[in-house]
FISE-460025 format. One record per residue: residue in three letters; x, y, z of N, C-alpha, C, CB in turn. Coordinates in pm, whole numbers, plus 32768, in hexadecimal, padded with zeros to 4 digits. Glycine has a CB too. Example, Ala and Ser with C-alpha at 12.3 -4.5 7.8 and 13.67 -1.06 7.14 Angstrom:
% residues 2
ALA85277DC7830C84CE7E3E830C85287EB6830C846B7E418389;SER85057F1F82C485577F9682CA850A8003831385807FC4823C;
% end
This chain:
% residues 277
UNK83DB8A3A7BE683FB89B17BC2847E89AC7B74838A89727B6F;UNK84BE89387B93854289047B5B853A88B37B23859B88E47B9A;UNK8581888E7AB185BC87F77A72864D87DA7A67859187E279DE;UNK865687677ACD86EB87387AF8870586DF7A8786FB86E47B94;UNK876786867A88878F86037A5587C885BC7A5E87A585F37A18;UNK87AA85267A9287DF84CC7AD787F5848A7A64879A84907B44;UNK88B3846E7A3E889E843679DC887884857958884E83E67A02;UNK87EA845C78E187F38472789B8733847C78D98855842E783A;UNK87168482793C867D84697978866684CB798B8659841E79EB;UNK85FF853A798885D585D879C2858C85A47A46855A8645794C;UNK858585E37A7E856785DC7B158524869B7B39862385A67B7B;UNK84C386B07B6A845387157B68846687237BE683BF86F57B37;UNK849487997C1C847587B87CDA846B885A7CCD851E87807D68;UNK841E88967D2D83FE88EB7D5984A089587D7483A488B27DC8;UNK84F4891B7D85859889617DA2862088E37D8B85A089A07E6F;UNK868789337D8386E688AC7D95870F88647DF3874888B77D74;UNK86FD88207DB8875587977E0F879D87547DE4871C87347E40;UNK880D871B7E60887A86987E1D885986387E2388F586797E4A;UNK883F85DC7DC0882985547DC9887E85237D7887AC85287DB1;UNK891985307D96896C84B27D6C896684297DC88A0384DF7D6A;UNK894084707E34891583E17E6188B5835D7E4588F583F87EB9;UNK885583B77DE1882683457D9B887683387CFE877D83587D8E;UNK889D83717CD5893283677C38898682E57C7D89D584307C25;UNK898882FC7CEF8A09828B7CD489CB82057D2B8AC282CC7D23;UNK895381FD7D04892981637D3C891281227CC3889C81557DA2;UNK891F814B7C37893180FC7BB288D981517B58890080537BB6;UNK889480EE7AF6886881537A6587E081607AA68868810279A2;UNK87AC81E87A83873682157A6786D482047A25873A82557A55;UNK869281BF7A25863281AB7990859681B679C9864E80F17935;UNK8576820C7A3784DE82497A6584FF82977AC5846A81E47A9C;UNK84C382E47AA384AE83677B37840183767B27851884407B10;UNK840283737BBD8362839F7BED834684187C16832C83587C5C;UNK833E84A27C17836085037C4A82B0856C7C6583E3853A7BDF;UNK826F852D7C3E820C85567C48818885457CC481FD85387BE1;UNK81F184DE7D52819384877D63818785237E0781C683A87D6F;UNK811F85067E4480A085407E7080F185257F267FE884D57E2D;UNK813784CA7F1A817B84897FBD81FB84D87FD881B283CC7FBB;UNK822685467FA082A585AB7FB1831085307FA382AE8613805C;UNK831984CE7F50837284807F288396847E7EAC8359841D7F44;UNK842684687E618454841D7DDE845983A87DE484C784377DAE;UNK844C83507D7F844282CA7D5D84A182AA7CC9839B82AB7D4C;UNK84D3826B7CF0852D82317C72850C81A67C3E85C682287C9B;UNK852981B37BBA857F80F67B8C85F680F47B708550809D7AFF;UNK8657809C7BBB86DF80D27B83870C802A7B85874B815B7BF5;UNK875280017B0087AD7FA77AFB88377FB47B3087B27F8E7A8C;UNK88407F2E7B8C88D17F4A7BC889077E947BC488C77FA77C8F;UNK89487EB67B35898C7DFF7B1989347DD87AB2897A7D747BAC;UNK88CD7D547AE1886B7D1D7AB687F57D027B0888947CC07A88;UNK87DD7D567B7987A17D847BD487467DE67BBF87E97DA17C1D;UNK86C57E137BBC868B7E867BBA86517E9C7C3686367E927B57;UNK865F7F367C6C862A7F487CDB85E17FC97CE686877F397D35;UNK856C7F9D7D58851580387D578540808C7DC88466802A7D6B;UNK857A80E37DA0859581487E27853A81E37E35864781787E1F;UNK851781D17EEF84E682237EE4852E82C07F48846981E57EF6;UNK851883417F348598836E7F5F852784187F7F864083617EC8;UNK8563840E801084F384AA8031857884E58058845484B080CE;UNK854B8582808485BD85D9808085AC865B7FED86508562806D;UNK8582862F7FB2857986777F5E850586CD7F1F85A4863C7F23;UNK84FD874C7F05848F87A07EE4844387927E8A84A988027ED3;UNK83CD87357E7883A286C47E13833E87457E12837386027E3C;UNK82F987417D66828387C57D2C81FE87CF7D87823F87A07C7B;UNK81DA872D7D94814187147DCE813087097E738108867E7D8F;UNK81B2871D7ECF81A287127F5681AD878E7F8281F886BC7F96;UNK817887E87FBC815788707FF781B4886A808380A288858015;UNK81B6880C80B781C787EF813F829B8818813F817F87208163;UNK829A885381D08326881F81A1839D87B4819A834F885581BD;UNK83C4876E8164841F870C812E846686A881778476874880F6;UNK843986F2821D8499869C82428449864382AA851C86E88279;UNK83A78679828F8355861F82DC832B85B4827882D986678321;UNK836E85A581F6836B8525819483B584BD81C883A3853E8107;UNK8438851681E984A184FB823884A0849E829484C28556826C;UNK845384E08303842A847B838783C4843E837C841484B48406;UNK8354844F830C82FA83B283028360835982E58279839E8281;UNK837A8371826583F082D8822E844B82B28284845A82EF81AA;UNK846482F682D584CF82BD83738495824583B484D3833D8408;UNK83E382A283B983DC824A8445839481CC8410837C829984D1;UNK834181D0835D83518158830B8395810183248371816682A8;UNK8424810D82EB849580BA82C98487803D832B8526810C82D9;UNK848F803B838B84787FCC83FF840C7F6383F6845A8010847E;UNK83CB7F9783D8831F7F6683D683597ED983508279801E837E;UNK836B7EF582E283A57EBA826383EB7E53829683FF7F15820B;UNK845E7E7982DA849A7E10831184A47DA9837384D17E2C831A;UNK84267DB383AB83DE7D86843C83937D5583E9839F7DE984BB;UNK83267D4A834782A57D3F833082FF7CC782E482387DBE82EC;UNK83527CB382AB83667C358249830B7BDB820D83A97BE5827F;UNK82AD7BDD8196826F7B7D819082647B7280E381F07B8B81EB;UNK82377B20809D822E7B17802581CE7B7F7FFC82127A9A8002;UNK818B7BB6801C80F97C087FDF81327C98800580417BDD803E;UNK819E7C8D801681FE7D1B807A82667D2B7FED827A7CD9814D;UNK82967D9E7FC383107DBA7F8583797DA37FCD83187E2F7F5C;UNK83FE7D687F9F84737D657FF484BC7DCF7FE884C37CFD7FE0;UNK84AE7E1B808385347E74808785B97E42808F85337EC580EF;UNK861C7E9D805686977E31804D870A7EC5809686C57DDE7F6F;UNK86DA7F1F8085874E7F7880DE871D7FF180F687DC7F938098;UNK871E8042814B872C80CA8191877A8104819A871A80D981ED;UNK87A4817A816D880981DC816987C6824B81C38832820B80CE;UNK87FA8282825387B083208270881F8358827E8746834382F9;UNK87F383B18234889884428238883484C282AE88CB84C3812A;UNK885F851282A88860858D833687D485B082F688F686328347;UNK87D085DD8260874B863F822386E885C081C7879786DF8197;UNK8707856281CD86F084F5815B86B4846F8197878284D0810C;UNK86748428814F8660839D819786578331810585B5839E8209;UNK867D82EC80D1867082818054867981EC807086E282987FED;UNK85F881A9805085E881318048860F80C77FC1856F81358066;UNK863980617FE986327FF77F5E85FF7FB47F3386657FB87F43;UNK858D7F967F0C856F7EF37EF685917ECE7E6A84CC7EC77F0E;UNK85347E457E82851E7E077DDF84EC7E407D9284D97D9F7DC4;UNK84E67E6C7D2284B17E7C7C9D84197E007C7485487E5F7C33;UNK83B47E457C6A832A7DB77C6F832B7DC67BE6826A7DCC7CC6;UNK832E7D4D7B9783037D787AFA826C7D477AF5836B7D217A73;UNK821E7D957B33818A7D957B20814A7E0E7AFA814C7D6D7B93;UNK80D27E077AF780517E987B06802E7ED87B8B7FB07E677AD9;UNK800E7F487BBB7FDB7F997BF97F307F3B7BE08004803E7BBD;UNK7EE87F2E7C557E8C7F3E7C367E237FA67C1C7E807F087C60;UNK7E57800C7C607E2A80D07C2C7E6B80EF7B9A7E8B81687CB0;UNK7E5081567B6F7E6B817E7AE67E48815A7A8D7EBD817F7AC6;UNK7E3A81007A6F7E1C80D079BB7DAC807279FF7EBD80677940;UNK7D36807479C57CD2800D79E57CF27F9C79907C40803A79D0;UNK7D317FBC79447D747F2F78E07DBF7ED2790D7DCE7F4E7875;UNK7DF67F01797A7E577EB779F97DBB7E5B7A657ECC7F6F7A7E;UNK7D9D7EB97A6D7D217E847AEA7CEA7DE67AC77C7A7EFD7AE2;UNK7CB97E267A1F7C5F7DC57A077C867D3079EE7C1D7DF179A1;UNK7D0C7D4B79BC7D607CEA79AD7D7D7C8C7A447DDD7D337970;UNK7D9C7CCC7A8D7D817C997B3D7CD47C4E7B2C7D7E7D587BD2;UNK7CAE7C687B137C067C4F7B2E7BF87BDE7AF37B947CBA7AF0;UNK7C347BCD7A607C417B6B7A1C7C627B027A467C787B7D79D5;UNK7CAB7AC97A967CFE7A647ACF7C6F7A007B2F7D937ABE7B41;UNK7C9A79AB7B3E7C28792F7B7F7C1A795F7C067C64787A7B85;UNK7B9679317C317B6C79647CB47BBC79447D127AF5793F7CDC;UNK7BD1789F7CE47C4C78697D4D7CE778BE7D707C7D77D87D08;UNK7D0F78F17CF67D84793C7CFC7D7379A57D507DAF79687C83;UNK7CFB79E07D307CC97A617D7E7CD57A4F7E247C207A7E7D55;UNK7CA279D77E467CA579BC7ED77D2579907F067C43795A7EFC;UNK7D48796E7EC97DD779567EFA7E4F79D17EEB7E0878D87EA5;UNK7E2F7A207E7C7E717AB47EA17E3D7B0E7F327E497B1C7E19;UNK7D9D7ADB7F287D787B4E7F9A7DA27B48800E7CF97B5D7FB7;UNK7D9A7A9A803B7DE07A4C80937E5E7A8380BA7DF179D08061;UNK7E917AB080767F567ACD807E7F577B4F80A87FC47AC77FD7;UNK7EF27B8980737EF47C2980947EB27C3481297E907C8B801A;UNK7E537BFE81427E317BED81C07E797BA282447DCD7BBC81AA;UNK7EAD7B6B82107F247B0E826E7F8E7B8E828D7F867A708202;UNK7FC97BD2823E7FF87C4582497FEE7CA882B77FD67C6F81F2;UNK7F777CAC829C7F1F7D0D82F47F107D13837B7EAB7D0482D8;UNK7F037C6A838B7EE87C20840C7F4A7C6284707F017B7983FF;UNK7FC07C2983EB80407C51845D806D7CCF845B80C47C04844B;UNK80427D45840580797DC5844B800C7DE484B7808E7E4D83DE;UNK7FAF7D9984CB7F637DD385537F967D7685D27EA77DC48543;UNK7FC57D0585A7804B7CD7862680B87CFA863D807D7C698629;UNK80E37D4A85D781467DAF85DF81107E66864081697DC08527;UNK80B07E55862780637EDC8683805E7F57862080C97F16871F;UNK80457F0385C2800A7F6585437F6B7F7684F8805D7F3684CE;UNK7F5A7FFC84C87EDA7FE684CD7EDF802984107E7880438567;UNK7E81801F83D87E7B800F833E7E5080BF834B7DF27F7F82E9;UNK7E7C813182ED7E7981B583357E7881EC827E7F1C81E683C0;UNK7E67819182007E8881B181A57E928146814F7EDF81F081B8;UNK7E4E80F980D17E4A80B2806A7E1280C980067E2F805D807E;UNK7E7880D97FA07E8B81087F107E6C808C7EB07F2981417EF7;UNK7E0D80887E687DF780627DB67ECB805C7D877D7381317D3A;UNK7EFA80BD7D907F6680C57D537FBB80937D937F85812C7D31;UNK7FB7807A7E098009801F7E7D80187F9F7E5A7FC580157F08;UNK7FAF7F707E1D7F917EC77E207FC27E9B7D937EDB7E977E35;UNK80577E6C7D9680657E507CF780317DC07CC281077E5A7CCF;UNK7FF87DC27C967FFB7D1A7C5280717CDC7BE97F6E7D0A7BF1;UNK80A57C427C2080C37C147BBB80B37BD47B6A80EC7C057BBC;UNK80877BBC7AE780627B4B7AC180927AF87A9480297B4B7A93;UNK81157AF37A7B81797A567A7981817A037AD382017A5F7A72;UNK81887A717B51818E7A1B7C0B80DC7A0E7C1781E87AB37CC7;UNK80997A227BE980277A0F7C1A800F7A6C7C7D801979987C40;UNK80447ADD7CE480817AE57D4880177B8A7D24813F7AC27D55;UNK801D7BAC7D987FAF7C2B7DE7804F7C827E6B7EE27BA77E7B;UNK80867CF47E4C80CE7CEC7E9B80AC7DDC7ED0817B7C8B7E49;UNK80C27DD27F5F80BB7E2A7F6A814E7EB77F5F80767E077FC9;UNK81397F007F2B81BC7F527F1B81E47FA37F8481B77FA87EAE;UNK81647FC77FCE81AB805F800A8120803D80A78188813B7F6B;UNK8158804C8113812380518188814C809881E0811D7FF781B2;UNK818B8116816581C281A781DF817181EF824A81E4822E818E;UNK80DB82008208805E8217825B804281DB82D37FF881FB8219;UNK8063814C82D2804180E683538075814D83E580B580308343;UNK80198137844F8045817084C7804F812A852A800781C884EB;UNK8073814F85A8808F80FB8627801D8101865580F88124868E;UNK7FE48086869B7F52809386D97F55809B87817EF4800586A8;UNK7F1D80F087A27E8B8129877B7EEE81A187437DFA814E8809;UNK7E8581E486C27E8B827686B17E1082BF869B7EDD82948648;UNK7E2A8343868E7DB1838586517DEA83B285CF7D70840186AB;UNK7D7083D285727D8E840585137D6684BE85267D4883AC84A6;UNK7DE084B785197E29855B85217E2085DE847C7EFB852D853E;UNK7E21858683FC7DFA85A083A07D4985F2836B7E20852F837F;UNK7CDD856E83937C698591835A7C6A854082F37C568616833B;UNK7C85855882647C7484F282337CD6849C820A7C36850681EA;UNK7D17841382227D7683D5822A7D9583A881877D5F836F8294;UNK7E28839281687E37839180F37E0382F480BC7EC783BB80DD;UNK7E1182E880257DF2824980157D83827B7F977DA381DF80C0;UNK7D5282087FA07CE681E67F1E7C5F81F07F6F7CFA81337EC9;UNK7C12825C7F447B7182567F8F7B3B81EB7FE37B0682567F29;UNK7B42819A7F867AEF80D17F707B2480DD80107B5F80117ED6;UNK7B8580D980487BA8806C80B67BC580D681197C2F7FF58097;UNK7B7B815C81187B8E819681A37B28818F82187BA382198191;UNK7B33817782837AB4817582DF7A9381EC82CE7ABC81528375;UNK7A0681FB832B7A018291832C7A2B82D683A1798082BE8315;UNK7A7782A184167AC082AC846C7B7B831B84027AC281ED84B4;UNK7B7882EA837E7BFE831683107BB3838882C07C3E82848292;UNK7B2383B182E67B45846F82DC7B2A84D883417AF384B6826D;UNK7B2E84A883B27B1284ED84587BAB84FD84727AB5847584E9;UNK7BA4858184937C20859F84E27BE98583858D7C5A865584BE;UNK7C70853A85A37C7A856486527C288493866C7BD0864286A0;UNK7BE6845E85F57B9A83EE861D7C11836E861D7B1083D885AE;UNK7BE382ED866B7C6582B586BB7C53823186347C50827E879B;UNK7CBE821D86407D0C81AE85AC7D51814486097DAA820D8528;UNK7CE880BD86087D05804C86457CEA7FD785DE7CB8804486C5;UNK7D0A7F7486277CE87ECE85CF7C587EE085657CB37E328663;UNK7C107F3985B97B7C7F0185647B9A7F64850F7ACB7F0485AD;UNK7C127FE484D57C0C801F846F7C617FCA84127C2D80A48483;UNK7CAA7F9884527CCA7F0183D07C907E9A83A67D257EAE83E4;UNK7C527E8C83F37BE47E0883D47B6D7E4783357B617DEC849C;UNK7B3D7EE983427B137F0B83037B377F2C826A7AFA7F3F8342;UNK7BB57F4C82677C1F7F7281F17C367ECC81BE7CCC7FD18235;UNK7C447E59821B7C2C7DEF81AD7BC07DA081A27C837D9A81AB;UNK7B5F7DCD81F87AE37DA081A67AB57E0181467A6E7D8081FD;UNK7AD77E7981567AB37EC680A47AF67E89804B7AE27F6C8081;UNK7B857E7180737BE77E287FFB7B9D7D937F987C847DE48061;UNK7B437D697FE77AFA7CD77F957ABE7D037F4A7A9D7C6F7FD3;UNK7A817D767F247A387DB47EC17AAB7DCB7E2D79FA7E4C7F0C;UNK7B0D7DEE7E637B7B7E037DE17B677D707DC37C377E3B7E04;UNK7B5F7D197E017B8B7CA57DC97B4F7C467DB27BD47C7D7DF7;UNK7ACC7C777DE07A327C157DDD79C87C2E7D9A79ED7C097E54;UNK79A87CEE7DA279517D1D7DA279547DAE7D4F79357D137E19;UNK79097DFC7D6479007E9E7D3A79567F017D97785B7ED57D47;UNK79E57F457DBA7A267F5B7E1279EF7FDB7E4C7AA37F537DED;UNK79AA800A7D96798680C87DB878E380987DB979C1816D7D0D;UNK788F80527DE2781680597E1C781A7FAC7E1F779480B67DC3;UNK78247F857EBE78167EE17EE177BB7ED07EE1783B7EA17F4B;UNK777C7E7C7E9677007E157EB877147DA07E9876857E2D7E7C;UNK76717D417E9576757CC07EAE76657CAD7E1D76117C7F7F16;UNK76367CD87DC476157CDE7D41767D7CB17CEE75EF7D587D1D;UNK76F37D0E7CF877877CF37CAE77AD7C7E7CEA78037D667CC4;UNK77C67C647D7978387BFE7DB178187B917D7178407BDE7E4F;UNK787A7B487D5D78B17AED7D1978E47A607D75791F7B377CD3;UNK79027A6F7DED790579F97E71789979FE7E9C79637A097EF0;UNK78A079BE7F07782879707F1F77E279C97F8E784878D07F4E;UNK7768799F7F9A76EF7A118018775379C3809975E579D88024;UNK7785795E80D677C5799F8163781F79EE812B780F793981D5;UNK78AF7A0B80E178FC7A4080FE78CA7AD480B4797479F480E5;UNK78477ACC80A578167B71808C78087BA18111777B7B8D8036;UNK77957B4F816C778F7B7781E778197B88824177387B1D821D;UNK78437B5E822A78DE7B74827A79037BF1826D795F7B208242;UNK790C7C0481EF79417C8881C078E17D1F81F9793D7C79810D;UNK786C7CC181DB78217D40821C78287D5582B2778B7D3781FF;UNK78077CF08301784C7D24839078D57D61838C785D7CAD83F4;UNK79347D49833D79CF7D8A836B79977E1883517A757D5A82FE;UNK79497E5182F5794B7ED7829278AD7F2A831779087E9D8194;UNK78B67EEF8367782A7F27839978457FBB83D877E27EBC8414;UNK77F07FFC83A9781480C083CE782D80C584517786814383B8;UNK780C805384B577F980548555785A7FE88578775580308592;UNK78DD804585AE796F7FFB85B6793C7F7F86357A0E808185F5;UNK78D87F8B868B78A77F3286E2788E7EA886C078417F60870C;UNK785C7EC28635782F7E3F85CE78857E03857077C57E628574;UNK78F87E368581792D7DFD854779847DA5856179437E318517;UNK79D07D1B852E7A457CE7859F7A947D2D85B17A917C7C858E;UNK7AE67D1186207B147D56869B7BBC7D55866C7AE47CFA873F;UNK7BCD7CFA85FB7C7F7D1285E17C727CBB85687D097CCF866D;UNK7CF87CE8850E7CE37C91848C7D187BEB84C27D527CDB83F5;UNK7D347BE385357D377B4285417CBD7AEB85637D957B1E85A8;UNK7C4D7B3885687BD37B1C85957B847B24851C7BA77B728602;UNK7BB07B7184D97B767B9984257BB87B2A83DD7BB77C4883CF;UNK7C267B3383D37C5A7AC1839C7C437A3083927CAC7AC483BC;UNK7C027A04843A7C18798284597B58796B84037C48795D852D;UNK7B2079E484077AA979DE840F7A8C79BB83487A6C7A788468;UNK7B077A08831C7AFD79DD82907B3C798282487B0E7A2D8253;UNK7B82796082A37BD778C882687B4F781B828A7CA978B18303;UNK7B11785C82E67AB3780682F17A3477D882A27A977821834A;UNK7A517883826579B37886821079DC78328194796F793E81D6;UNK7A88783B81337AAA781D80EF7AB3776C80CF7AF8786880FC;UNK7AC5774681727AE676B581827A607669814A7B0A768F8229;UNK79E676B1817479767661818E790776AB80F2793576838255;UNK793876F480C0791377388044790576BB7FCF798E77B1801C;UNK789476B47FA078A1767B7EE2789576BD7E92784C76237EA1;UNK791C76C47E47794277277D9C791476BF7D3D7A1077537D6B;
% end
């Protein structure tokens, strides 16, 4: 192990590397270097602008793998971001790929992780049911459309989902995981937060379609309704249809479940319409 310095920032990798390419996109004031996706993550002020960049290529402590298949996930990412545009989406704002390197830009979210600090979570939890549905709403609308995009949900993180609470606002960070549909899962167990994997996301070789998205956000109503790490009817907090809803999306038998999140969706915007809070 090494300690570089960007700036006046230590930065932790397995060997050296150059990253003036991230020095000269402005000031430093966070490095992420620890994270588990063979990626760095920055906060860097540039003006009165803050931006989060994320930057593979480099021999990060916690990725085993080698560096440059960080490389070509975040490649074949980058597109997806810019095709997905939506409010509940982070805005990418630029792509840089050099020969060994690949670095993204976006916005800077001044919110919480909903992973890490349960002090963050609960604070999310806190907020009115109504708010709640109308964040989930956004996140699911999202969703809709990376599966009209021919994407299938392959990975969702607690730490992905930042909340804001000035915007009121539920926004997703990172959908590097997302894949082209149909796929199989080639892994075994797929990355993300337990809560929202089918069980189709710890079979290697098993096929990753609509109804494995449909499942990842009907687990997701539990973060936001219910008990996420054991669902029941006991905790939830909305109402018995849009429990049942949820429970058909989450059913162990992909047969039973709806057939695409526009069919999940339409099925829970309905329950909501006709619901008394």
């Amino acid at each position: 192990m090494i300690t570089l310095y960007i700036q006046d920032q230590p930065v932790q990798l397995r060997a050296f590397h150059d990253l003036s390419a991230i020095a000269s996109l402005g000031r430093v004031f966070r490095v992420y270097d620890q994270l588990t996706s063979g990626l760095l993550a920055f906060g860097i002020q540039r003006g009165d602008r803050r931006l989060f960049v994320k930057y593979a290529g480099a021999p990060t402590l916690n990725y085993p793998s080698d560096p440059k298949l960080a490389v070509e996930r975040l490649r074949r990412a980058a597109p997806n971001y810019a095709a997905l545009r939506h409010p509940a989406l982070v805005p990418l704002l630029e792509v840089r790929d050099g020969s060994q390197n690949c670095l993204c830009i976006f916005d800077w979210l001044p919110g919480v992780p909903l992973g890490l600090m349960p002090e963050h979570y609960a604070a999310f939890r806190q907020t009115s049911l109504t708010d709640r549905l109308r964040m989930y709403d956004a996140v699911a609308d999202l969703n809709a459309r990376a599966e009209a995009q021919e994407l299938v949900i392959a990975g969702l993180s607690d730490t992905h989902m930042m909340y804001l609470p000035e915007a009121g606002r539920l926004v997703l960070t990172n959908i590097d995981d997302y894949l082209p549909l149909p796929s199989l899962n080639v892994r075994g167990r797929l990355p993300g937060s337990p809560f929202y994997l089918p069980p189709e996301g710890y079979h290697k070789g098993a096929a990753l379609d609509e109804t494995s998205s449909v499942y990842a956000l009907g687990a997701l109503t539990h973060a936001f309704f219910g008990d996420r790490a054991n669902p029941n009817r006991k905790a939830w907090e909305a109402t018995d249809g849009l429990f049942q809803v949820a429970a058909r999306a989450t059913d162990a038998n992909r047969d039973r479940r709806y057939q695409s999140t526009a069919e999940y969706l339409a099925a829970w915007r309905q329950a909501v319409l006709t619901a008394r809070f």
